[in-house]
C-alpha positions, -999 to 999 in steps of 0.1 A, spaced: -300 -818 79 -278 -790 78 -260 -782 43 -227 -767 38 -218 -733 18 -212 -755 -10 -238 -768 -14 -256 -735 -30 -267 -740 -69 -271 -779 -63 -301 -795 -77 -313 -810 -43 -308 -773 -30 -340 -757 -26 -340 -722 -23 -373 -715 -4 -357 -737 29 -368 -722 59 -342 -712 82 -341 -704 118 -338 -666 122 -326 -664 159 -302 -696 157 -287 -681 119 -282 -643 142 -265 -660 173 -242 -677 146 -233 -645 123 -229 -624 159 -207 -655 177 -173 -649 161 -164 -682 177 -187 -705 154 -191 -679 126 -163 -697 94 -182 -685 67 -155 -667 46 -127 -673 72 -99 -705 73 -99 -715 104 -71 -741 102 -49 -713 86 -51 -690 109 -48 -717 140 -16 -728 116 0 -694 114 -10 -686 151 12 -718 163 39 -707 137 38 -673 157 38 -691 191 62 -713 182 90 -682 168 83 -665 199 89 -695 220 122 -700 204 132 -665 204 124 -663 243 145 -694 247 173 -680 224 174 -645 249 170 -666 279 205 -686 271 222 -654 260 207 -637 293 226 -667 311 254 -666 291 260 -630 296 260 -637 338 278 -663 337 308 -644 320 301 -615 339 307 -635 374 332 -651 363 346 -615 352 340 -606 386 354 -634 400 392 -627 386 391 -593 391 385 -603 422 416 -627 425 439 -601 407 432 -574 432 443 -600 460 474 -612 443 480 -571 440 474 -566 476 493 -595 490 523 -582 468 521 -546 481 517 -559 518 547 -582 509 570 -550 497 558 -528 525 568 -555 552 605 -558 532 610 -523 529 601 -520 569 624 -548 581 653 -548 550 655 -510 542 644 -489 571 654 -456 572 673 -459 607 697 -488 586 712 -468 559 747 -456 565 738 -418 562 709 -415 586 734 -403 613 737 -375 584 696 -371 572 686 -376 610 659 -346 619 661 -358 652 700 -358 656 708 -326 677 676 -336 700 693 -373 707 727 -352 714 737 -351 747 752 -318 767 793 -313 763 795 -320 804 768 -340 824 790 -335 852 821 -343 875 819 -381 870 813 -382 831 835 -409 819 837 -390 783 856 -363 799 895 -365 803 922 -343 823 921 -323 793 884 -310 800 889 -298 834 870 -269 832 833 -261 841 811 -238 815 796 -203 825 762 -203 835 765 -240 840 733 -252 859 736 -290 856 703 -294 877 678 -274 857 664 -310 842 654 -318 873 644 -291 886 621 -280 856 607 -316 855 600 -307 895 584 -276 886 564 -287 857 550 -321 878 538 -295 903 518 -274 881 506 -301 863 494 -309 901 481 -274 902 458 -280 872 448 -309 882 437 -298 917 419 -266 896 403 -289 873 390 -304 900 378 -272 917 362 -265 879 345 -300 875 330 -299 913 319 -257 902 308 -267 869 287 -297 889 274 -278 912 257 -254 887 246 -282 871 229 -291 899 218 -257 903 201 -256 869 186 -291 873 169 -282 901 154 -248 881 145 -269 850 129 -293 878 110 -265 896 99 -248 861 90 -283 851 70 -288 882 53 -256 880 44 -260 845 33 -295 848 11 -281 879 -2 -252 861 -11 -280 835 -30 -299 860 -51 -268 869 -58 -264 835 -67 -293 826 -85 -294 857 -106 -260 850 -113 -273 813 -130 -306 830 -149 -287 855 -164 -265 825 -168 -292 807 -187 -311 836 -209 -273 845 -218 -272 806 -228 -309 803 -244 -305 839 -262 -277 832 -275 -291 791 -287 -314 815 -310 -295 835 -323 -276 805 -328 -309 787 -352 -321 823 -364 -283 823 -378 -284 789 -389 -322 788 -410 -308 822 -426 -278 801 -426 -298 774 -452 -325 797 -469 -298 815 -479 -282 779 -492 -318 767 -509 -320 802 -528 -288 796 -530 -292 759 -548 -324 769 -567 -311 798 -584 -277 780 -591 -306 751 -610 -325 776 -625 -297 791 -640 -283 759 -648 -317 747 -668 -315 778 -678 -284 776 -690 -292 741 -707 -324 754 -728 -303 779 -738 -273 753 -750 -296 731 -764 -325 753 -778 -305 784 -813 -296 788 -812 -259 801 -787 -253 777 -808 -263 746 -844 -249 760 -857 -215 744 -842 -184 748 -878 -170 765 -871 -194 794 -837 -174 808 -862 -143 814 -873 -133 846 -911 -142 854 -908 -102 870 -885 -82 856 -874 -87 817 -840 -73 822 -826 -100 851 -817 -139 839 -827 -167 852 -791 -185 861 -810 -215 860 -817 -210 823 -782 -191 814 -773 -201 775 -746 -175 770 -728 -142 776 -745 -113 764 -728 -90 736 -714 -67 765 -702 -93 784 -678 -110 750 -666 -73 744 -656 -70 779 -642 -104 771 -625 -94 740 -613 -63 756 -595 -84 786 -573 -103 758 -544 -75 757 -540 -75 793 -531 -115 790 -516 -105 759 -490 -86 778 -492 -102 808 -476 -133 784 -452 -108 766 -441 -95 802 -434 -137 809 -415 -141 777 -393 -105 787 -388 -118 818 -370 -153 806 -354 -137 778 -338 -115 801 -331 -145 824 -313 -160 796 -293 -129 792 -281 -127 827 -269 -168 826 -253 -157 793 -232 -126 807 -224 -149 833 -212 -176 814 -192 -146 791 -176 -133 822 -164 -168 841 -153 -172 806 -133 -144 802 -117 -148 838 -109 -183 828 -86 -164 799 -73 -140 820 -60 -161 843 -43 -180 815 -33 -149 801 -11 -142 836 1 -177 838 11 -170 799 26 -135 811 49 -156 845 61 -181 820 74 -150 797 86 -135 825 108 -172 838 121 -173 804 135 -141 799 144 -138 839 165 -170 828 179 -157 792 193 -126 810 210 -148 837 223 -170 812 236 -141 784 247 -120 820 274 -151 828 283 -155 793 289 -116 793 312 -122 825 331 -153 813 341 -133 783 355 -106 799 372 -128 824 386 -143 795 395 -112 778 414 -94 810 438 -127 820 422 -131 851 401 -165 846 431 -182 830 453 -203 853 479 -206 832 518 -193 844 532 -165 821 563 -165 803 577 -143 832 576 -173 855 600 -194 834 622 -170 827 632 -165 866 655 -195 859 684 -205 844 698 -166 847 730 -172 876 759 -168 866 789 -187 885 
C-alpha cells in the first residue's frame, strides 16, 4: 500500500520502508506523474482560465474583423452608386448642351464662325448666277471661273501618278525582297550544308576513334592472351623441366659417369648434368644482346605510336583548318553583304538629298496657272 506525502511523522509510518529505487527515479524524472510540491488542479484551473480569455478575445477580433468588412463593402458599395449617379448626370448635361446649346444655334456664330470666309462663296460663279442683277454686269480681271475644275482635274491625275509610282515602288521594293529572300535562302542553305559536313566530319571521327579504341582494346586483349599463354607455357615447361632434373636417372647419377671412358676432357651426352662455368658466362654474356634486341622492340613501337600520334595531330589540325576557311567565307558573306547594304543606304540618301528620287511636283508647277489676264 502506497502512502501519501502526508502521511510522514504518522505513528503507523515507519521510516525504514523499503522503496523501489528505479520505480521512485522514473517518477521524480516523469514530469507527467511527478505532483510532489506542484497543484495540479490549479494550474489545469488557471490554464483553462487562459484558454478560455484567449478564446473570447479570438472571438471578440473575429466579430470586429467582420464588422470592419462589412462596413467597408458597404463603403464601397455607395461610392460605387454615387460615382454612377455622377456619371449619368454628366452624360445627361453633355447630351443637353449637344442638342439645346450647340455652338452652330446661338445667334452670333455667323459672327464667332472660324470657318465663315471658307463657307463664302466667290462674288460671280458665272453668267447664270441668279444673285447677280443688271447692276453687276461686269466680269473681274483675271477671272478664271474654271480653275476648280481644272485644279481638281489636275490634282486626280497626280494622285493617279502616285498611285501608278507606288505601284512601280511596291512591285521594286517586292522584287528585292525577293531578291534578299532568295540570299538569306542560299546563305541559309549553305550554312545548314556546311553544318551537315560538320557534323558529318565530327561523327566520322567520332566513329575512327571509337573504331580504332576498339582495335587496341582486341590488340591488347590478344597480347594480353599470348603473354598468359607463354606465361603458362614456360611454367609448364620448367615445371617439367624441374620434374625431369629432379626425377631422371642420368640426371641424378654421379658426376664421374659424364667422363669419357678415353679422354677426360669430352662428355658423355648421355650423362650431361649441366653447363659448364664457360658455357653460363657465355650464357650470361648473351643476355645484353636480348637485352637490346627487347629495347630495340620497345623503340620500335614507341616510335610506331608516335607516327599514329602525328597523324592523328595532323588530320586534326586539317579538320581546323578547314573550319577555319569555312569561318573565314562566312566573314567574308557577311561583310560582302554589310557593304551592299550600307552602299544602297549611301545611294538612297543622296538621292534623297539632290531631289532626284522624290516624285513630288514643285511649287513651279502650280504656279503656271491662274496667271492670264483677260
Amino acid at each position: 500500500m502506497e502512502r501519501a506525502l502526508t502521511d510522514i511523522g504518522d505513528p503507523h509510518f515507519t521510516r525504514t520502508k523499503r522503496v523501489d529505487g528505479v520505480a521512485r527515479l522514473e517518477r521524480i524524472l516523469d514530469a507527467k506523474t511527478r505532483t510532489l510540491g506542484v497543484d495540479k488542479a490549479a494550474l489545469q484551473a488557471q490554464v483553462a482560465c487562459k484558454a478560455s480569455q484567449d478564446s473570447a478575445d479570438a472571438d471578440r477580433n473575429m466579430l470586429y474583423d467582420q464588422m470592419s468588412i462589412e462596413l467597408d463593402h458597404k463603403l464601397q458599395h455607395l461610392e460605387q452608386e454615387k460615382r454612377a449617379i455622377n456619371k449619368d448626370i454628366m452624360e445627361d448635361l453633355k447630351q443637353t448642351w449637344g442638342t439645346s446649346q450647340a455652338k452652330e444655334k446661338r445667334l452670333e456664330w455667323d459672327l464667332n464662325n472660324p470657318d465663315a470666309l471658307k463657307h463664302e462663296l466667290p462674288g460671280r460663279l458665272g453668267d447664270d448666277d441668279p444673285r447677280l442683277g443688271p447692276s453687276s454686269l461686269q466680269k473681274f480681271a483675271g477671272e478664271d471661273l474654271d480653275a476648280g475644275v481644272r485644279k481638281k482635274m489636275q490634282l486626280e491625275q497626280q494622285c493617279s501618278w502616285l498611285e501608278q509610282q507606288l505601284g512601280e515602288k511596291h512591285a521594286r521594293a517586292g522584287a528585292e525582297a525577293d531578291v534578299d529572300q532568295a540570299w538569306t535562302n542560299l546563305v541559309s542553305a549553305q550554312v545548314e550544308h556546311m553544318k551537315r559536313v560538320a557534323d558529318a566530319q565530327s561523327q566520322a571521327r567520332k566513329e575512327n576513334t571509337m573504331h580504332t579504341l576498339k582495335c587496341n582494346d582486341a590488340v591488347l586483349m590478344q597480347t594480353m592472351d599470348r603473354k598468359q599463354r607463354e606465361e603458362a607455357e614456360l611454367a609448364e615447361a620448367n615445371q617439367t623441366d624441374q620434374f625431369n632434373t629432379y626425377n631422371s636417372k642420368l640426371l641424378v647419377e654421379c658426376p664421374s659417369t659424364a667422363l669419357h671412358a678415353t679422354n677426360p676432357n669430352r662428355r658423355r651426352m648421355d650423362h650431361y648434368k649441366g653447363m659448364t662455368p664457360e658455357e653460363t658466362q657465355a650464357t650470361i654474356g648473351f643476355w645484353p644482346h636480348q637485352h637490346a634486341e627487347r629495347d630495340a622492340k620497345k623503340e620500335a613501337e614507341k616510335q610506331d605510336d608516335i607516327a599514329y600520334a602525328q597523324y592523328t595531330a595532323t588530320i586534326r589540325k586539317e579538320l581546323g583548318r578547314k573550319a577555319a576557311e569555312i569561318e573565314a567565307f562566312r566573314a567574308d558573306q557577311r561583310k560582302a553583304v554589310q557593304h551592299t547594304l550600307l552602299k544602297q543606304r549611301t545611294e538612297k540618301a543622296e538621292r534623297d538629298k539632290t531631289g532626284k528620287g522624290s516624285l513630288a511636283p514643285s511649287q513651279k508647277f502650280f504656279d503656271q496657272f491662274g496667271t492670264s489676264h483677260r
